[in-house]
C-alpha positions, 0 to 999 in steps of 0.5 A: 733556382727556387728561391728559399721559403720567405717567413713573413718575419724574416726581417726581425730573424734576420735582425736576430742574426746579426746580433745573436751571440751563437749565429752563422751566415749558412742560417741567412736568407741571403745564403739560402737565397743563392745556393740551396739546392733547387731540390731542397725546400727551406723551412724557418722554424722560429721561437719567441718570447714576448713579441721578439724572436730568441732563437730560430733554425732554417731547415732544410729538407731533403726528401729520398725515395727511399731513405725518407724525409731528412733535415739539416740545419747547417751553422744553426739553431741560432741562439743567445742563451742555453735556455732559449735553444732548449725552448727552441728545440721543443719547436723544432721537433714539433716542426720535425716530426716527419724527418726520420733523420735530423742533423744540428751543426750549431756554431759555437765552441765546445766549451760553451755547449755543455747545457746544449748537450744535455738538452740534446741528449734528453731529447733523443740525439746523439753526438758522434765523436770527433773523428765521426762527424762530416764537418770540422771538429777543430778551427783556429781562430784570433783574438781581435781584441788585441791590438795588431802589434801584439796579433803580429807578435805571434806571426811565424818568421815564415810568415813575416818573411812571406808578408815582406815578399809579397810588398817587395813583388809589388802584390796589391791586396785589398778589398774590392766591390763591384760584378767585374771583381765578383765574376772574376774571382767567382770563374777562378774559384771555379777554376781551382776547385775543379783542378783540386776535384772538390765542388763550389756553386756555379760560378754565376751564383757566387758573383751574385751573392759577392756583389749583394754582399758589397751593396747591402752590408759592409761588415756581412763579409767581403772579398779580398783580391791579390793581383800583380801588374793588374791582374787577378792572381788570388782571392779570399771571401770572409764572411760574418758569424756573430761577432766572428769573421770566418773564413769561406772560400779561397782561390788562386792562379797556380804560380811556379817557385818565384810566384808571390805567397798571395795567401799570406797577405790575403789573410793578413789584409782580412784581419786587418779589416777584421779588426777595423769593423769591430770583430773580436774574432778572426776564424780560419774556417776549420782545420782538418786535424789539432795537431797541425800535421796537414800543409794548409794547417801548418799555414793557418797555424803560422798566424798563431792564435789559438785551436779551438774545438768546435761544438760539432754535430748532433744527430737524430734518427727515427727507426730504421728508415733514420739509420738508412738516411744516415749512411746516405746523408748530404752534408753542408752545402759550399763547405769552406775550402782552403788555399794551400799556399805551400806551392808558392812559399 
């Protein structure tokens, strides 16, 4: 695989992501690194103000024989103020200028992004209503600036009971580092994904960056396993955006009517950590409708917290060629997929 085009201020941006307030893993050199498509080119598009960096985009390009050159900036631009996006977006259609189609997705909650909007719209995009977009338009989240006690005042009966079940099972779930942990989760992920038709990088690709992850930086995300008797029967990855702990991937053995709900504990124990490293959010990585009509949504909600509308996408489009490009756009890549723990309840 090509690795992604370093800036030779990669370090201060990746500096910058740590403590951007608007920030998310997908803008990391270390995501691009391990799973940009080897027919991508990766493109820093960086904005400073007086020696330090106020906002940057990692850009992927995607050429089409046909539809032309599109860009994608997947969880980005990463910023810390409205007014240092709008002086980066200046930057990043001048570095854009030959891309007939341009799609933003930065991470931030709807009700933040009304200056973000109209800096947008003022500058040629649209914003596709909710039910239009490729990513989600809702996620759940949990206020970690509450103590465990008042969290777990608002878990369902459900929920508690599942929790209760897996320590009586004898389920251990905790955190685990090391290639040996890694690899397996990353071959049942593999596995689940396949059995459930949705895609995730190839299986080597995942242990590598699970295994930098445990090495470089603890609060950068982590791995959680459950196993019985010794073994591996399910596993989360939860990984930093800002001050937010989001959730990426999950994984589990299927289980017949008497198998553990492993998922619940897993949840639990991330959150847990969570708190223990000073996130003050916990983010179920998406739901796929608000009103919590969808199994694995019902399952995040029993958490409690709060649903919370997403900033979504914006979308630029030059003439025709950018029209074409859209019917034909590539979304995200390894888009967060849940574990639906209603099989094993």
């Amino acid at each position: 695989m090509v690795a992604a085009t370093r800036d030779p201020r990669a370090a201060r941006v990746e500096k910058f992501l740590v403590s951007a307030e608007h920030s998310h893993f997908m803008q990391s050199c270390d995501w691009l690194d391990s799973f940009r498509d080897g027919r991508e080119s990766i493109e820093h598009v960086i904005t400073e103000e007086a020696g330090d960096v106020v906002a940057c985009s990692a850009l992927r390009r995607v050429h089409g024989p046909l539809s032309g050159e599109k860009g994608f900036v997947d969880g980005g631009p990463v910023f810390n103020s409205e007014a240092g996006f709008e002086r980066h977006l200046e930057d990043l259609l001048a570095a854009t200028h030959d891309c007939v189609y341009l799609r933003l997705r930065p991470y931030l909650p709807a009700s933040d992004g009304g200056r973000v909007r109209e800096a947008l719209r003022d500058h040629g995009f649209d914003l596709p209503a909710a039910e239009e977009q490729s990513g989600y338009a809702h996620t759940l989240v949990l206020d970690l600036t509450q103590s465990m006690a008042a969290l777990e005042s608002d878990f369902s009966a459900h929920l508690r009971r599942n929790l209760h079940r897996s320590a009586r099972n004898g389920v251990v779930v905790e955190r685990t580092t090391g290639h040996g942990a890694a690899a397996q989760f990353a071959a049942l992920l593999h596995r689940s994904a396949a059995a459930a038709g949705y895609a995730v990088p190839p299986p080597e690709q995942v242990a590598a960056y699970l295994d930098r992850l445990s090495v470089d930086d603890s609060r950068a995300g982590a791995l959680f396993c459950a196993r019985e008797n010794g073994q591996l029967r399910a596993g989360i990855v939860v990984l930093r955006a800002a001050n937010s702990l989001v959730y990426q991937w999950g994984a589990r053995e299927k289980v017949g009517d008497e198998g553990a709900p492993l998922t619940h504990a897993l949840h639990f124990e991330a959150i847990r950590w969570a708190q223990s490293h000073s996130f003050r959010q916990y983010d179920f990585g998406g739901l796929f409708s608000p009103d919590g009509s969808n199994g694995v949504d019902r399952f995040k909600r029993s958490f409690g917290g709060k649903v919370q509308a997403q900033f979504g996408e914006a979308i630029r489009r030059r003439g025709l060629r950018g029209w074409v490009a859209g019917r034909f756009r590539r979304g995200a890549p390894a888009v967060t997929r849940e574990v639906d723990d209603a099989a094993a309840s």
